[in-house]
C-alpha positions in Angstrom: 0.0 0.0 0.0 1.3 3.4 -1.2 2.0 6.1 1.6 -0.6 8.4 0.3 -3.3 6.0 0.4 -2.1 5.2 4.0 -2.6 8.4 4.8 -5.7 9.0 3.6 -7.3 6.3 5.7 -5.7 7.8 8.5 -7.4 11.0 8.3 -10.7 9.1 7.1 -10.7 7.2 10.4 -9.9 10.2 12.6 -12.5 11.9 11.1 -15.3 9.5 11.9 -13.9 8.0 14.9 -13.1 4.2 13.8 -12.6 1.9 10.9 -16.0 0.5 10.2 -17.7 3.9 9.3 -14.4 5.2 7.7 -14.3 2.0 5.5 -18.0 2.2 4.6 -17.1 6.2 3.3 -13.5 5.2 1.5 -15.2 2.1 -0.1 -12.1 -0.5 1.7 -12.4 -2.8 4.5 -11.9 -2.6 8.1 -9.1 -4.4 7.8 -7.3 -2.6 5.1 -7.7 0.3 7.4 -6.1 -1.2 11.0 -3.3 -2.7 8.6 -2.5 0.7 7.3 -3.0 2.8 10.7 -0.3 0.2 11.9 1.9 0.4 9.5 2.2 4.6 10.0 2.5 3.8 13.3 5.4 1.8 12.8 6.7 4.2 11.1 6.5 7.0 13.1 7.3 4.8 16.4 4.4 6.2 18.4 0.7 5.0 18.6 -1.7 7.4 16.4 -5.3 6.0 18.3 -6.3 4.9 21.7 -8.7 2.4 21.4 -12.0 0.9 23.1 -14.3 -1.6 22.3 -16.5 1.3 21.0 -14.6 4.1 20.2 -10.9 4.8 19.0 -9.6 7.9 19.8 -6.6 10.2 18.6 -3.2 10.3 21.1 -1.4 13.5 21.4 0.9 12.4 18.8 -2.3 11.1 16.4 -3.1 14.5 16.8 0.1 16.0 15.9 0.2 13.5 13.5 -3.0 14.7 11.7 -2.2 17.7 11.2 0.5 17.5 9.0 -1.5 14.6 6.9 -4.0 17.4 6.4 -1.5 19.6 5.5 0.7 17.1 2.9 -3.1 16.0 1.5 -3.8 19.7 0.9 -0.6 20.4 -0.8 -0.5 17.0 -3.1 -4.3 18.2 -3.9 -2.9 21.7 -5.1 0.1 20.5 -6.9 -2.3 18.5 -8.9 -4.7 21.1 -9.7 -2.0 23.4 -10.6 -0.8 20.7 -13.2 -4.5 20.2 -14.7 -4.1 24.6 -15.1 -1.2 24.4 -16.6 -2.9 21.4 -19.0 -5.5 24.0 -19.8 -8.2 21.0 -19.1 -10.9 22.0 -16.4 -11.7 18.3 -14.3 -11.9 17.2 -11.0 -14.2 17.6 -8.3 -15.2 21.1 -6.4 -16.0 21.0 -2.9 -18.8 23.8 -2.3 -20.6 24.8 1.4 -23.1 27.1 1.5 -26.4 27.8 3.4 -29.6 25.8 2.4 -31.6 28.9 1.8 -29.3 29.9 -1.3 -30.1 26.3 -3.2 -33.5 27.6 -4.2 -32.7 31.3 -4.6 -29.7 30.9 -7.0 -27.3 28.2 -5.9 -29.1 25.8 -8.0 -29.1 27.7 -11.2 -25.5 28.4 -11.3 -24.6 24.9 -10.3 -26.5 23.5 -13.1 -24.7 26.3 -15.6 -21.4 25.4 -14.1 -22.1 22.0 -14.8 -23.1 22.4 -18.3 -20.6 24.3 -19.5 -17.6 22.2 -17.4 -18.5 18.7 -17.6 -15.5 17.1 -17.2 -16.0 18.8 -13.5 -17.6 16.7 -10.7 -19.7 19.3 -8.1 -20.1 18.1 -4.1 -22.3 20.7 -2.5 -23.3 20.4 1.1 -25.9 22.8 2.6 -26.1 23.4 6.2 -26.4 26.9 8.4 -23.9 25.2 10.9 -20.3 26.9 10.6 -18.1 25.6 8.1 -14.1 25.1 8.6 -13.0 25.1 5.2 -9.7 22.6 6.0 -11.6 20.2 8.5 -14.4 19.8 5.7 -11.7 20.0 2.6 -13.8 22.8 0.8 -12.4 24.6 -1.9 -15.0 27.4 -1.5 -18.5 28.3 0.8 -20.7 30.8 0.5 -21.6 32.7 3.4 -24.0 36.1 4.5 -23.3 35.5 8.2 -19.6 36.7 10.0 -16.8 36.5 7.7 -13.9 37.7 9.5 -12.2 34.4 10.0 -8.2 34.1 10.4 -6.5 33.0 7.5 -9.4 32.7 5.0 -10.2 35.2 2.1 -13.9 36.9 1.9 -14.9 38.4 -1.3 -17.8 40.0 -1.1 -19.7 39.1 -4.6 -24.0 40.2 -3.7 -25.4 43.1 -1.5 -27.9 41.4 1.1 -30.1 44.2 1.3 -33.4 43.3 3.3 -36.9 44.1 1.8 -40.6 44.1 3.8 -42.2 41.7 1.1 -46.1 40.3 1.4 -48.1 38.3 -1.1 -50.9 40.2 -3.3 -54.0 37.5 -1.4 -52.8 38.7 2.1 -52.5 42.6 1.2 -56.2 41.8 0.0 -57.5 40.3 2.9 -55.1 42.9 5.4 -55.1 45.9 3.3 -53.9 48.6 6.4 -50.8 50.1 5.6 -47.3 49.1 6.8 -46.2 51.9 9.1 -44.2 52.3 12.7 -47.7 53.2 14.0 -49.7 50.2 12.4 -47.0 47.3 11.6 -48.0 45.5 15.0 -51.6 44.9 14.0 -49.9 43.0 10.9 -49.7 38.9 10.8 -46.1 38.6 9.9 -43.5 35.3 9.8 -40.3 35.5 11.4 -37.1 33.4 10.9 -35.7 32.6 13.9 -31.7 32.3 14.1 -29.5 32.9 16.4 -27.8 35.6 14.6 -31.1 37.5 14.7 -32.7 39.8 17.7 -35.8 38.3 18.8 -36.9 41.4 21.1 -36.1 44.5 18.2 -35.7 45.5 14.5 -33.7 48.0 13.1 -35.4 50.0 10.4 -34.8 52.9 8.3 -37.8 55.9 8.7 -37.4 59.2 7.4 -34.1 58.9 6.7 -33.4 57.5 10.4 -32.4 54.1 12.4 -34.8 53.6 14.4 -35.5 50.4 17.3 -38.4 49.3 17.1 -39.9 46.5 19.1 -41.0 43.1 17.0 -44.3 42.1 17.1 -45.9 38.5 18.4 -44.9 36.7 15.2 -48.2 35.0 13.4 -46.1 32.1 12.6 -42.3 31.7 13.8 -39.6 28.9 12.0 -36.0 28.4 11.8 -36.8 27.2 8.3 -36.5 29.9 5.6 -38.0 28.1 3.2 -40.7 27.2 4.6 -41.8 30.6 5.8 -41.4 31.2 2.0 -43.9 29.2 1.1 -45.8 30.3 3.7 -45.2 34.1 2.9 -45.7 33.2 -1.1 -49.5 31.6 0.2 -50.5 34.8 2.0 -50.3 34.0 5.4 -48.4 37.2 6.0 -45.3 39.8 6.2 -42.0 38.9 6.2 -38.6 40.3 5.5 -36.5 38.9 2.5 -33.2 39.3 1.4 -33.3 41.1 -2.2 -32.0 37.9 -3.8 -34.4 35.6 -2.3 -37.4 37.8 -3.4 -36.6 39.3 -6.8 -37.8 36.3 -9.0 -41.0 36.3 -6.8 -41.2 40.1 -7.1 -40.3 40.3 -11.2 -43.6 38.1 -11.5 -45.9 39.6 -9.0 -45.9 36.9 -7.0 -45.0 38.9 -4.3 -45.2 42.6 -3.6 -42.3 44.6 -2.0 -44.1 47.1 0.9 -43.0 50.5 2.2 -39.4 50.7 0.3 -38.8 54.2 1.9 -39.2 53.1 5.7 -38.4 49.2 5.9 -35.0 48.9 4.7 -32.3 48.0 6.1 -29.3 46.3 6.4 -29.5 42.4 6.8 -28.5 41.3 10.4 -26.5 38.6 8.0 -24.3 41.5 7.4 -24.4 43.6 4.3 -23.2 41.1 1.8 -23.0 37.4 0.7 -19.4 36.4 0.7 -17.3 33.6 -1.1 -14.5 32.3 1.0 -11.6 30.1 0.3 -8.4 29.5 1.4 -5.2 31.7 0.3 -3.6 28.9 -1.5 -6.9 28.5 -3.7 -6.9 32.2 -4.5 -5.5 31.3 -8.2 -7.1 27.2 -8.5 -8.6 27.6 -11.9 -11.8 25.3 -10.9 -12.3 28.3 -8.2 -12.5 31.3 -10.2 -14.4 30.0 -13.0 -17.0 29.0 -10.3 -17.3 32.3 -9.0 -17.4 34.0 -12.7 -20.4 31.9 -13.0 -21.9 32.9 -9.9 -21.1 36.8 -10.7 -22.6 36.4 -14.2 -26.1 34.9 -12.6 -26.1 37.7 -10.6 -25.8 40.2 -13.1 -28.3 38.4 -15.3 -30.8 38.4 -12.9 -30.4 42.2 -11.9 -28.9 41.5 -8.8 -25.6 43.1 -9.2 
């Protein structure tokens, strides 16, 4: 068995705690896995797992140990895609995080563009709120709209996350009262709960002004955006939308935007959605061509 491959199991079992699970992900056997974790322990001269009947477990030196392996896996990765640049030829796989709410809103639109015009490119895209550490996971990029100002990781900023007060034309039929600081409480409205967001206050813009002002009893409250979406899109209330997420809905007057002059303001997100990567993928060809696409959605949609 070649070192590499070794090494690789190494990091698969650390990863997910013992052999039988990290087989079942690699595609090997258990015992293809203990024979290689032994082996780089007799070569390092120092036992890389503590094990139980139910769990194994890295030693400080397994830890030590793992890092680097992360660190020689990353580099043998890059060398490789820096001889597929210099081959011209576009292939591999691209390892892409983002949040769920994005899939439906764009995300899905520019993977299927990316796909079709690089299909010798494999796409992996998980979608989870939870935070992502770009090295542990092995991304090559994520997109983000929530704190960005992570050490060692570049944040480009590619699509303002402006917020707009959006309703659906049956509720603003059957609750036709206008949206203002003196009337919004008597309004049914859905709130996303996260816990990025103030449950007690909003900020809005009035009059030129920031002004607190307390939220109301929600009608309906979910940590689901997407299914308040649906929700908001049957007319069950208000809700607050990022531009991106309601522009297709607005463009076909599926959903109206209310009170431009005194509801905006900036996402609690954080004024932009942000593609992050690690320095060394700063020039991986795969990388930039993925965001191009993205920027080019964007711009065709009216977004940016």
């Amino acid at each position: 068995m070649d070192k590499m491959t070794a090494l690789a199991m190494f990091v698969a079992t650390a990863d997910h705690g013992g052999f039988s699970r990290a087989a079942e992900h690699l595609g090997k056997t258990p015992s293809a896995l203990a024979k290689a974790i032994a082996q780089l322990e007799a070569d390092v001269g120092a036992r890389l797992f503590e094990r139980t009947t139910r769990r194994m477990t890295l030693t400080e030196a397994g830890h030590v140990y793992l890092a680097g392996t992360r660190q020689a896996l990353m580099h043998l990765q890059l060398a490789s895609e820096e001889v597929e640049h210099l081959q011209q030829a576009l292939r591999g796989t691209l390892k892409v995080s983002a949040p769920p709410s994005f899939a439906p809103a764009f995300l899905s639109a520019v993977c299927c563009r990316f796909l079709e015009e690089y299909p010798a490119v494999r796409l992996q895209v998980d979608l989870s709120d939870d935070f992502t550490d770009l090295i542990e996971g092995g991304y090559d990029l994520a997109l983000r709209d929530g704190p960005v100002d992570l050490p060692g990781v570049i944040a480009q900023p590619v699509l303002n996350n402006t917020l707009l007060l959006c309703a659906a034309p049956a509720y603003l039929a059957r609750k036709p009262l206008p949206v203002t600081l003196d009337t919004y409480q008597a309004h049914d409205w859905l709130v996303f709960r996260h816990p990025l967001l103030d449950r007690h206050f909003w900020w809005v813009e009035h009059n030129g002004a920031r002004v607190r002002a307390p939220q109301p009893a929600p009608r309906l409250a979910s940590d689901n955006y997407d299914f308040l979406l649906s929700c908001l899109l049957a007319g069950q209330g208000l809700q607050f939308l990022p531009q991106w997420s309601a522009q297709p809905y607005l463009d076909r007057g599926e959903l109206v935007e209310l009170a431009p002059g005194n509801w905006r303001d900036d996402s609690a997100f954080g004024p932009a959605i942000h593609v992050m990567f690690l320095p060394h993928r700063r020039n991986t060809r795969k990388v930039k061509v993925f965001i191009d696409v993205l920027k080019a959605h964007f711009r065709a949609q009216g977004l940016a």
